[in-house]
C-alpha positions in Angstrom: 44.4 83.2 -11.0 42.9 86.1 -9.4 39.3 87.6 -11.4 40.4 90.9 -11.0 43.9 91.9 -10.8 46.3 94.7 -11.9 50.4 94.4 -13.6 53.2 96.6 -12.2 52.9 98.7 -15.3 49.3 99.3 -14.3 49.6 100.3 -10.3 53.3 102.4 -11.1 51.0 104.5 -13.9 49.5 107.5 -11.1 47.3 108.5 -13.8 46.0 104.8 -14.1 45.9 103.7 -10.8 44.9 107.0 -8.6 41.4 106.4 -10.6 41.2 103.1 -9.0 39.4 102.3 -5.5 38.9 99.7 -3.2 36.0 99.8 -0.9 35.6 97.0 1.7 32.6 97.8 4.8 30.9 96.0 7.7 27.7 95.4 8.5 27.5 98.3 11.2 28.3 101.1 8.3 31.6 101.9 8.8 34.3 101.0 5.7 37.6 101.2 4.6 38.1 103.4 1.6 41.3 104.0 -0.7 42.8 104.1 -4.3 44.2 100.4 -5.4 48.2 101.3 -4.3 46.8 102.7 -1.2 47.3 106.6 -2.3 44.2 108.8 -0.8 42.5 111.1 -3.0 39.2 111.8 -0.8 38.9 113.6 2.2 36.5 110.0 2.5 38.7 108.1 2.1 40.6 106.1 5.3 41.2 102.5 6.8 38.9 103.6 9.6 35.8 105.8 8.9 33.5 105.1 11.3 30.1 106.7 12.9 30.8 108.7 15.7 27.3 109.3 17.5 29.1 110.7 20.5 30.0 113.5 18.0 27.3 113.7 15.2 25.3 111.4 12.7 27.9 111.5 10.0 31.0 109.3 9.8 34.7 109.9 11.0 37.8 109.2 9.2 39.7 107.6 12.7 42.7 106.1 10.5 43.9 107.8 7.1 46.3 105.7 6.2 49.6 103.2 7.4 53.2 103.8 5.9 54.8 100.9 6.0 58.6 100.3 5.5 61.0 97.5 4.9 64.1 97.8 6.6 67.1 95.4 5.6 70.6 96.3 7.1 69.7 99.7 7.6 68.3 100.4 4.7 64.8 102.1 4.4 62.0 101.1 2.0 59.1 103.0 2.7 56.4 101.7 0.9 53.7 104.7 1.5 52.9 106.9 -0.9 51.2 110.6 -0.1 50.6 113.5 -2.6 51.8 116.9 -1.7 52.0 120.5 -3.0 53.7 120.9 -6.0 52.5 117.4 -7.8 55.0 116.0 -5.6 54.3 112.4 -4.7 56.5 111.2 -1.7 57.3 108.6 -0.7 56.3 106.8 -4.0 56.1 103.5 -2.4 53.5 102.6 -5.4 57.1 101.9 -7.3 57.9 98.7 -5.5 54.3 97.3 -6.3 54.7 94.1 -8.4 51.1 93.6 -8.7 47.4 93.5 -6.8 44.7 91.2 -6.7 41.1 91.5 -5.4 40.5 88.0 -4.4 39.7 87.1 -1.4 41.1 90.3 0.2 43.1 93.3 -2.0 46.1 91.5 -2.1 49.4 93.6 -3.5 52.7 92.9 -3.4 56.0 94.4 -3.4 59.5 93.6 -4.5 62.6 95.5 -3.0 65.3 94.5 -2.8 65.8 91.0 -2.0 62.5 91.5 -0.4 59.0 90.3 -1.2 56.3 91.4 0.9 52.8 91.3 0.4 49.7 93.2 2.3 46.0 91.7 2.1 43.2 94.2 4.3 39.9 93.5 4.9 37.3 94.8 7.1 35.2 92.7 10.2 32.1 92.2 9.1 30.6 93.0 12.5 32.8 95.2 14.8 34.4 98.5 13.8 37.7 96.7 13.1 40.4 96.7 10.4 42.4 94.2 9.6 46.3 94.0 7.6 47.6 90.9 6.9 51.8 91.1 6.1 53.5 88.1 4.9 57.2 88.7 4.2 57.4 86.0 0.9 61.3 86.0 0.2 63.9 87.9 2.2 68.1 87.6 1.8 68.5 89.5 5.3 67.0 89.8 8.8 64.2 92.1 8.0 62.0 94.5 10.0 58.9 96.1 9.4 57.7 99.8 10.6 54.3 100.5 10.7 53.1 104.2 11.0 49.9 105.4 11.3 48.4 108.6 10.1 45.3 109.9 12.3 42.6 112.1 11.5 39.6 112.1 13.9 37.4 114.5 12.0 34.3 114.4 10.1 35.1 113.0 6.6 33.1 116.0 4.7 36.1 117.8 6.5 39.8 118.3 6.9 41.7 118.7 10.0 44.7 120.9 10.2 47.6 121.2 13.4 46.0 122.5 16.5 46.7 122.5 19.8 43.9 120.8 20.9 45.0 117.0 19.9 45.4 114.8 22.4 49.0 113.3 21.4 49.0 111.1 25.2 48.4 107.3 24.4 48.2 104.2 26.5 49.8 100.8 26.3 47.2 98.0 25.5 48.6 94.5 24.4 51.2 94.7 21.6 49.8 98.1 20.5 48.3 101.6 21.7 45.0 103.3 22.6 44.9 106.8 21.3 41.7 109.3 21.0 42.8 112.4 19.7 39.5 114.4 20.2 36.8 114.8 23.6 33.8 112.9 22.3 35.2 110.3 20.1 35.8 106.7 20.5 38.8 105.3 21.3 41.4 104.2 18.1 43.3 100.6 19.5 45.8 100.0 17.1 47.1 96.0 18.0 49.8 94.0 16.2 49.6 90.1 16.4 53.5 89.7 17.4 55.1 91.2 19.9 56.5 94.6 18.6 58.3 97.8 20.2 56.4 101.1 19.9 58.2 104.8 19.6 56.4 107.5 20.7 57.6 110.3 18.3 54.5 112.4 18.0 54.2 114.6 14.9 52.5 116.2 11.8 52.8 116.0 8.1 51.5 119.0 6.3 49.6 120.0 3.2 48.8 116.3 2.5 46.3 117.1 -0.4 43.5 115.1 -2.3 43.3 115.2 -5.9 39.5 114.3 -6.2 38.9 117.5 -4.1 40.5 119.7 -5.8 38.9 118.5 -9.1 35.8 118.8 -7.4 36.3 122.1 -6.2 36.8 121.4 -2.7 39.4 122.0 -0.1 42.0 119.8 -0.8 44.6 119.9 1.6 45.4 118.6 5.4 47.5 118.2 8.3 47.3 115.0 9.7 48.7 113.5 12.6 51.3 110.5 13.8 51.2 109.6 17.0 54.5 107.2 16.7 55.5 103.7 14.7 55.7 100.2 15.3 58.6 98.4 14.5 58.4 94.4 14.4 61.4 91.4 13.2 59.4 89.4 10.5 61.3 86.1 9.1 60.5 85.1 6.0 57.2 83.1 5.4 55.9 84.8 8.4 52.7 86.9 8.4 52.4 89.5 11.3 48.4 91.1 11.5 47.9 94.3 12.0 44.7 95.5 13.9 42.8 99.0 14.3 39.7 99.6 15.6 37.3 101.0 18.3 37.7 97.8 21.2 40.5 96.2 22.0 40.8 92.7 20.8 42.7 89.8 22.3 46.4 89.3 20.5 45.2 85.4 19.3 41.9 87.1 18.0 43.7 89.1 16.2 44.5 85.9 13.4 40.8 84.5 14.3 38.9 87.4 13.4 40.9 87.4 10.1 40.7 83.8 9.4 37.1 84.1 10.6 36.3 86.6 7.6 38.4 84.6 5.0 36.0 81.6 5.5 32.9 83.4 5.4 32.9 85.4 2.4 31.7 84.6 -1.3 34.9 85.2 -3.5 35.0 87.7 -6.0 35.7 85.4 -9.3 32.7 85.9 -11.5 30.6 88.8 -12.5 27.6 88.0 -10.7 30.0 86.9 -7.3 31.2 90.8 -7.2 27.7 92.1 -7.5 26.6 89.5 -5.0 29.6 91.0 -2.7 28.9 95.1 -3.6 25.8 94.2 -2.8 26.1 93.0 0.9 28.3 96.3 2.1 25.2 98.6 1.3 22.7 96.4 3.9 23.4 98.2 7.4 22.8 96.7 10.6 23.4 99.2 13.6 21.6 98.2 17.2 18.0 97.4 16.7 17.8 99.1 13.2 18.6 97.9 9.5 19.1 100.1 6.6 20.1 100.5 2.6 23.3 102.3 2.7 22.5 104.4 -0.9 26.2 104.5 -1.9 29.6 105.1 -0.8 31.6 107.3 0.3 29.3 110.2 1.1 25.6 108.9 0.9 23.4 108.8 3.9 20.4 106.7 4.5 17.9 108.1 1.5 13.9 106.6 1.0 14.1 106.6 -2.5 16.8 104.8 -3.0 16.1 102.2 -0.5 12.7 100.9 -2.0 14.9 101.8 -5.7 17.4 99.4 -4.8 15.4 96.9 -2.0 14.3 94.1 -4.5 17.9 93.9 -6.2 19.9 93.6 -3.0 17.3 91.5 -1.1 14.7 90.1 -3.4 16.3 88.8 -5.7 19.3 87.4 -3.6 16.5 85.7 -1.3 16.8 87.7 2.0 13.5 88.2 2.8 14.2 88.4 6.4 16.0 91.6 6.2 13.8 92.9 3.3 11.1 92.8 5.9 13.0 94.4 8.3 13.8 97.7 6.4 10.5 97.4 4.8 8.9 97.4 8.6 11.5 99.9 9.9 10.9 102.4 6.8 7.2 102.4 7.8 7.4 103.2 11.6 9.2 106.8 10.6 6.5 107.6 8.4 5.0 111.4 9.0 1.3 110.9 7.0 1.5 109.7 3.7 4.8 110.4 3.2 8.2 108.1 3.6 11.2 109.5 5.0 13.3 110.8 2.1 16.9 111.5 3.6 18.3 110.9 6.9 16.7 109.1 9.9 14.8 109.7 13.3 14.9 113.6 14.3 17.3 114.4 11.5 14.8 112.9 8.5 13.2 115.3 5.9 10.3 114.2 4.0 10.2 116.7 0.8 10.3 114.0 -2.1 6.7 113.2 -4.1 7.8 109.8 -5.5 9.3 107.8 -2.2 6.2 106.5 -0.9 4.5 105.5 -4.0 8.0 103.6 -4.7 7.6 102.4 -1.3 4.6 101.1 -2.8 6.3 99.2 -5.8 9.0 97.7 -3.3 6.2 96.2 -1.2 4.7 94.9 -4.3 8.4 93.3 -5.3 8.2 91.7 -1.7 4.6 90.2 -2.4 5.5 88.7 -5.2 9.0 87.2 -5.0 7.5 85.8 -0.9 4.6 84.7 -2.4 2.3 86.7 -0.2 0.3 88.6 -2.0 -2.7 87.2 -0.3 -1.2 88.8 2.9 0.1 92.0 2.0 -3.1 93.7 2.8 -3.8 92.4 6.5 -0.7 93.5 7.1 0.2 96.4 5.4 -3.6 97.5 3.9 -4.0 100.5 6.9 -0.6 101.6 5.5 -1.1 101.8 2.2 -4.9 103.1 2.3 -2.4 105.9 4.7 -0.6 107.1 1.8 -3.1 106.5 -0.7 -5.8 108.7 0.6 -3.3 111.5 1.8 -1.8 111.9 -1.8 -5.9 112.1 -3.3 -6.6 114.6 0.0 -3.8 116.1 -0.3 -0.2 116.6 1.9 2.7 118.8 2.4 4.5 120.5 -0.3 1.1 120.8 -2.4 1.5 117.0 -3.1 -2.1 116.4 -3.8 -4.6 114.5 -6.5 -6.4 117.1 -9.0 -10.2 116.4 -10.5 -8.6 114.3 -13.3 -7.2 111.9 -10.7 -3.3 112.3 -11.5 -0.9 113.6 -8.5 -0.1 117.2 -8.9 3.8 117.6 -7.1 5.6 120.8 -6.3 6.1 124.5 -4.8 8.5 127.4 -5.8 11.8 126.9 -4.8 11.7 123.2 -4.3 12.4 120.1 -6.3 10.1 116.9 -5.3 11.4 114.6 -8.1 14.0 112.2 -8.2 15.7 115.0 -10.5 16.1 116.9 -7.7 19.7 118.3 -7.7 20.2 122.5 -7.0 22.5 124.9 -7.8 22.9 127.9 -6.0 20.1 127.4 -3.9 17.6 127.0 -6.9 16.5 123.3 -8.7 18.2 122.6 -11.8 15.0 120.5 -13.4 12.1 121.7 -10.8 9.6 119.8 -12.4 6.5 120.9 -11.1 3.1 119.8 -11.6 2.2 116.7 -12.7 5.5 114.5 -13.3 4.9 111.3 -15.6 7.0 109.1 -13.2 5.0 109.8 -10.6 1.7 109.4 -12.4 3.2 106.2 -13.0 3.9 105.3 -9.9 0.6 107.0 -8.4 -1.3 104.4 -11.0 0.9 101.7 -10.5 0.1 102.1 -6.4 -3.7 102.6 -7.0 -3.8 99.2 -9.2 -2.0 97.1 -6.9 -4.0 98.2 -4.1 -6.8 96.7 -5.8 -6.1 94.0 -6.1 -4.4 93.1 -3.0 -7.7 94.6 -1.5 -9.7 91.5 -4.2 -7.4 89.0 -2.4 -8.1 90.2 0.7 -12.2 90.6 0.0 -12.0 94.3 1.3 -15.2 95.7 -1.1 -15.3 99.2 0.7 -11.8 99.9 -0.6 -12.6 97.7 -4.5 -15.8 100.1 -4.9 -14.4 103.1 -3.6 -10.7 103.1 -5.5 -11.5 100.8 -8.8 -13.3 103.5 -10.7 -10.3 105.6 -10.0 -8.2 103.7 -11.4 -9.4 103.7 -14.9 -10.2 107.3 -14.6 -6.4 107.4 -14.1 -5.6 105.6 -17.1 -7.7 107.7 -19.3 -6.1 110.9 -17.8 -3.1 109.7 -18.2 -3.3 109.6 -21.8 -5.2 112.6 -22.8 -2.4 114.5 -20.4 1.2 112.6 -21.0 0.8 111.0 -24.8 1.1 113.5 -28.2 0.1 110.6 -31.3 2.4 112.9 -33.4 5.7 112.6 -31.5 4.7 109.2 -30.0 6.3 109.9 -26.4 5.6 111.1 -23.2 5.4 114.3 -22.0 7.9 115.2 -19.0 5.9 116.8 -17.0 2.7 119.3 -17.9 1.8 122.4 -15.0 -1.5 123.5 -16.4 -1.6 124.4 -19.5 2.2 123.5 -20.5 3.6 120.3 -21.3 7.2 119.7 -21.4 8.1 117.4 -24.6 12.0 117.3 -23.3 12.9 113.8 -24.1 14.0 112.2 -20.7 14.4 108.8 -19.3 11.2 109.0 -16.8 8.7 107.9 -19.0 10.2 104.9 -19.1 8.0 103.6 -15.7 5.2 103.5 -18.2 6.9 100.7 -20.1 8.0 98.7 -16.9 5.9 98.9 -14.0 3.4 96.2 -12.8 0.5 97.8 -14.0 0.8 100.4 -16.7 -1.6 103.2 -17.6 -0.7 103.2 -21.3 -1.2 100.6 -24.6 1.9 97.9 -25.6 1.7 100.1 -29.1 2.3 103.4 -26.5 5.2 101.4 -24.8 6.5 100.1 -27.7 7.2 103.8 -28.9 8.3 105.2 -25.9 10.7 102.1 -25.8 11.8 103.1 -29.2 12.4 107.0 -28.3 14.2 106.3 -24.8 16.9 103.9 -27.7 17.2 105.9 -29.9 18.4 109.1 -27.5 18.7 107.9 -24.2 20.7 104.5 -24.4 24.2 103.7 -23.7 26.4 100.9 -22.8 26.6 102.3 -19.8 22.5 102.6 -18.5 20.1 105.3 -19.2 20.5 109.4 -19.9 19.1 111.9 -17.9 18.7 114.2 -20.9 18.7 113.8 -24.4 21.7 115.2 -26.1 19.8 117.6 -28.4 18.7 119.1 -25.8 20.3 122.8 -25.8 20.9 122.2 -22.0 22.6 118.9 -22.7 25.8 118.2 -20.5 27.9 115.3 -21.9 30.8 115.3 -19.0 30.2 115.4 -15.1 33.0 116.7 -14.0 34.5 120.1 -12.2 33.2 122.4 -9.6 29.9 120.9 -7.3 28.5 124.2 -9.5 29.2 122.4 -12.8 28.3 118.7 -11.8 25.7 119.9 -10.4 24.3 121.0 -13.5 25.0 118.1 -15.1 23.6 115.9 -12.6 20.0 115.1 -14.5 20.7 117.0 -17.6 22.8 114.0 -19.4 24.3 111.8 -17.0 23.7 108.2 -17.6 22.4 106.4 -14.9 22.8 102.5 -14.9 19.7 101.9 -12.5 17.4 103.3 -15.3 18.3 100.3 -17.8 16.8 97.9 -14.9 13.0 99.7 -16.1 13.9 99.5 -19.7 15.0 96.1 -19.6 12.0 95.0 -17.9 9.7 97.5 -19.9 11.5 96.1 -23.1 11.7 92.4 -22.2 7.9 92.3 -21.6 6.7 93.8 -25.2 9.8 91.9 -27.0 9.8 88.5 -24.6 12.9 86.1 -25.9 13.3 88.2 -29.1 14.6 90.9 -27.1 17.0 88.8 -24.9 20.2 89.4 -27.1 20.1 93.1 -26.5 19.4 92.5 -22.8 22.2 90.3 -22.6 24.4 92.3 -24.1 23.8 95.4 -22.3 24.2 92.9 -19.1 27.4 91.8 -20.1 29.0 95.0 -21.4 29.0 95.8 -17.2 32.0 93.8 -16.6 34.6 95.8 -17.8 33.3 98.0 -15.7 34.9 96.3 -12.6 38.2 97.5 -13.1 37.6 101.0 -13.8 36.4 102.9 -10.8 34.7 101.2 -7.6 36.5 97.7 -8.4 34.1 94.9 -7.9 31.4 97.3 -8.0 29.3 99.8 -9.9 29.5 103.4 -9.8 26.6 106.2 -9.4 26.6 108.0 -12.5 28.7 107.7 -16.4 29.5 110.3 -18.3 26.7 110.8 -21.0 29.5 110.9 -24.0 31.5 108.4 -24.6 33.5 107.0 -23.6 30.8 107.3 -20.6 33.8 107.6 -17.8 32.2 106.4 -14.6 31.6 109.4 -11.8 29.6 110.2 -8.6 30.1 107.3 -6.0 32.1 104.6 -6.5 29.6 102.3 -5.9 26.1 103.1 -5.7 23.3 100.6 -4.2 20.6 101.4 -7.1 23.2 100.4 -9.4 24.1 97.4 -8.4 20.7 96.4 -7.5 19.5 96.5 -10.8 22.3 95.2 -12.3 21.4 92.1 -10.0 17.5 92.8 -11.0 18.1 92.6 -14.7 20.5 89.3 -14.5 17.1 88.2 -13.1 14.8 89.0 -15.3 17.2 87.7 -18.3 16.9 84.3 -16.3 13.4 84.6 -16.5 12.4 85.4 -20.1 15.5 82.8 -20.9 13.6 79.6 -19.6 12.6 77.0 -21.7 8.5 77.7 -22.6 
């Protein structure tokens, strides 16, 4: 029996099942995006979206979607299902759907007729390739199957409409077609494993629209094109594959590369086994360079986020090779002190205070869980002096230290914090000055570069940096701590101190080296649980706050807003786990635990196997954002760790 899996009352139920969405990806960064009965609702989602670097850095959705239909004695069964103006849904294929699983592949299966027909997808882990598996189960009558595919060569934060300017010529390549729509793009092979005959009956379906968009306030509809069908005999216990991708592929590869997958990938059938599996699609290998993916659909390559989520996807899971890798790759891009923040090579920006300082705490991660902490600074010791002494001189965007020794962050008009989302054109939560999470991080960095510096016997850099560190620590405390409300200041710019109760004091509580008392911690624990917890990770915001926004949902204006003013984020319980776990040790375990296992609900709700961006900050904490967001999983991973830790035997 299947781990996850959904009944045909489940998958028939539009306002159940268009919620649900199954992501599969490669190695190389393209994926395969859609809702559990195979209904789009994105303009990202597709069974082909795919980088195009002929065109641009983003990704292209090459294949939208494949209608397929039965047909017994002349009788038509079209299995599709496509929403159009009007809350019209046709066909509404999703009624033959008997039920789905997620084991290996997505697995559903359809009953019509005498007919039983089921349709597993998966995507190569290393070429640009998707992958259908048909198997016709039970069938009273010669049976056929058409196979139609609906193109869309365009950017996926776009939609296409009819023009003249498609390409609607294709070529014959074995048992399928070559088609490329657009100058610039690579071309689409679409290859069937059994001998088929192809129609050419080129054409466009209109107004295909996108129900996420249009709650998010976005264009919503398209045209999108057909070049043709397939049409193919299938006898009963037969399975026929179905191929598209950017190469051709021989027609006995076609079954290899499928069986190929099925053998080397860890099944989904336990908690930890589909955070395991989310876990792998966000690690990007592309030519010479490897990446953290942040989250999918829409997420480029992003600093932050990578050194975030580093230790959870790699550490933990013990692929220090790669870890390496990014960590090495991350660190040839740098411009000063500063990390890369989004984007890569000639298109990278550099305008975030924090990434380098939790580049800082990832390298730390890596010492530790490779056991080279006695290495770390002949290696990396010019880097890190590099960012050290630029923050304390000072860099771009006024990122510099001040005479107390705490990192002063920000200019007018910009946001440098991880709380860094705009609306028309100005910051929601600018944050300027000196930020406590970064103060953290800035003391944290200082501390470990210390001591790697002791290991390493480097007394220039001991005498020069120690005294700042417990100049630091004092600072800290006369600036961030009020003994009266027995919590952590925000953020204080000169004279003011914001006393807004959010979750980024809670670095204080779970870094390596922190710059307050375990009596300090143990309050700021006990404010961040009392207003800031949920089942589902961490709020941005407090909700007595009179800026407090409980749902994140509607316009980009209104999510927007909502972004860092309440949204619970689950990567945030990773810190307060840890931060909580190390003042409450085995007592504190149950909690932990619990918090750990309430996650797995979670599977079926949104991104299924996986864990999504952000959660509503009311209950019932509906998940939003991304439908499966690296930092999220990663800590998820992180904190099954670190309850495996305190849970050993003393």
């Amino acid at each position: 029996m299947s781990y996850i899996k959904f009944d045909k009352y489940q998958l028939i139920n539009l306002e159940y099942s268009l919620k649900r969405e199954m992501l599969r990806s490669n190695r190389a960064g393209s994926y395969a995006n859609t809702t559990i009965i195979n209904c789009n609702t994105r303009k990202y989602h597709g069974l082909l979206v795919t980088p195009q670097p002929g065109i641009d850095h983003d990704m292209h959705v090459l294949l939208s979607s494949i209608d397929e239909t039965i047909i017994q004695r002349d009788a038509e069964f079209n299995l599709a299902i496509h929403k159009y103006p009007g809350n019209i849904y046709n066909p509404k294929g999703h009624k033959y759907i008997r039920d789905f699983t997620a084991d290996p592949f997505p697995l559903l299966t359809y009953r019509v007729g005498g007919a039983v027909l089921t349709r597993e997808s998966l995507f190569d882990s290393k070429e640009d390739r998707f992958l259908i598996k048909y198997t016709l189960v039970e069938a009273h009558s010669p049976t056929k199957l058409r196979l139609r595919p609906f193109l869309a060569f365009r950017n996926y934060h776009t939609l296409t409409r009819e023009n003249i300017f498609a390409d609607k010529k294709f070529e014959k390549v074995p048992n399928g077609i070559k088609v490329r729509m657009y100058q610039g793009y690579t071309d689409l092979y679409l290859q069937i494993s059994k001998a088929n005959e192809y129609i050419h009956v080129p054409d466009w379906y209109h107004n295909i629209e996108y129900q996420e968009e249009m709650e998010r306030g976005y264009e919503f509809q398209e045209d999108l094109y057909t070049p043709g069908f397939f049409e193919i005999e299938i006898g009963t216990g037969e399975s026929i594959y179905f191929c598209a991708g950017t190469d051709e592929i021989s027609i006995p590869g076609i079954k290899k590369a499928y069986t190929k997958e099925l053998q080397n990938r860890t099944p989904r059938d336990t908690f930890e086994h589909c955070l395991i599996n989310a876990a792998q699609q966000f690690i990007i290998k592309r030519g010479k360079q490897t990446s953290i993916l942040p989250g999918y659909p829409w997420f480029k390559r992003a600093g932050r986020d990578t050194f975030v989520a580093l230790p959870g996807l790699l550490l933990v899971t013990g692929d220090f090779k790669t870890a390496k890798a990014i960590i090495d790759q991350m660190v040839s891009e740098m411009q000063g002190p500063l990390m890369p923040h989004f984007g890569s090579g000639s298109s990278a920006t550099y305008h975030a205070a924090d990434t380098s300082l939790w580049f800082l705490w990832a390298l730390q991660q890596y010492a530790m869980f490779t056991r080279t902490e006695k290495k770390i600074w002949k290696e990396y010791g010019g880097k890190i002096l590099q960012i050290l002494e630029g923050y304390r001189n000072g860099t771009d965007f006024n990122i510099h230290m001040e005479a107390d020794g705490l990192i002063y962050a920000g200019v007018h008009g910009m946001a440098l914090t991880w709380m860094d989302s705009f609306v028309y054109g100005k910051p929601v939560t600018p944050r300027t000055g000196k930020a406590v999470e970064i103060n953290c991080l800035w003391y944290n960095a200082v501390c470990f570069a210390v001591e790697s510096a002791e290991m390493a016997g480097d007394r220039d850099f001991i005498n020069g940096w120690s005294p700042l560190a417990e100049k630091i620590s004092r600072s800290f405390i006369e600036t961030f701590w009020n003994p009266d409300k027995k919590y952590l200041a925000d953020y204080v710019n000169g004279e003011y101190k914001d006393w807004t109760v959010r979750p980024n004091m809670v670095f204080a509580t779970s870094l390596p080296f922190s710059p307050v008392t375990e009596e300090m911690r143990k309050d700021v624990l006990s404010r961040v649980r009392q207003e800031l917890l949920t089942p589902r990770g961490i709020r941005t915001l407090t909700p007595k706050s009179p800026v407090y926004k409980g749902i994140y949902f509607g316009t980009s204006q209104e999510r927007d807003l909502a972004y860092h003013q309440g949204s619970v984020r689950p990567w945030l319980l990773g810190h307060f786990a840890e931060g909580y776990l190390k003042i409450h040790g085995k007592s504190g375990l149950g909690m932990i635990k619990n918090l750990y296992a309430g996650f797995e609900p979670v599977l079926t709700e949104y991104g299924i196997g996986t864990i999504s961006e952000v959660y509503d900050g009311d209950p019932p904490h509906t998940p939003r954002g991304a439908v499966s967001y690296a930092d999220s999983v990663a800590e998820l991973i992180r904190l099954k760790w670190l309850i495996d830790i305190y849970d050993q035997p003393q």
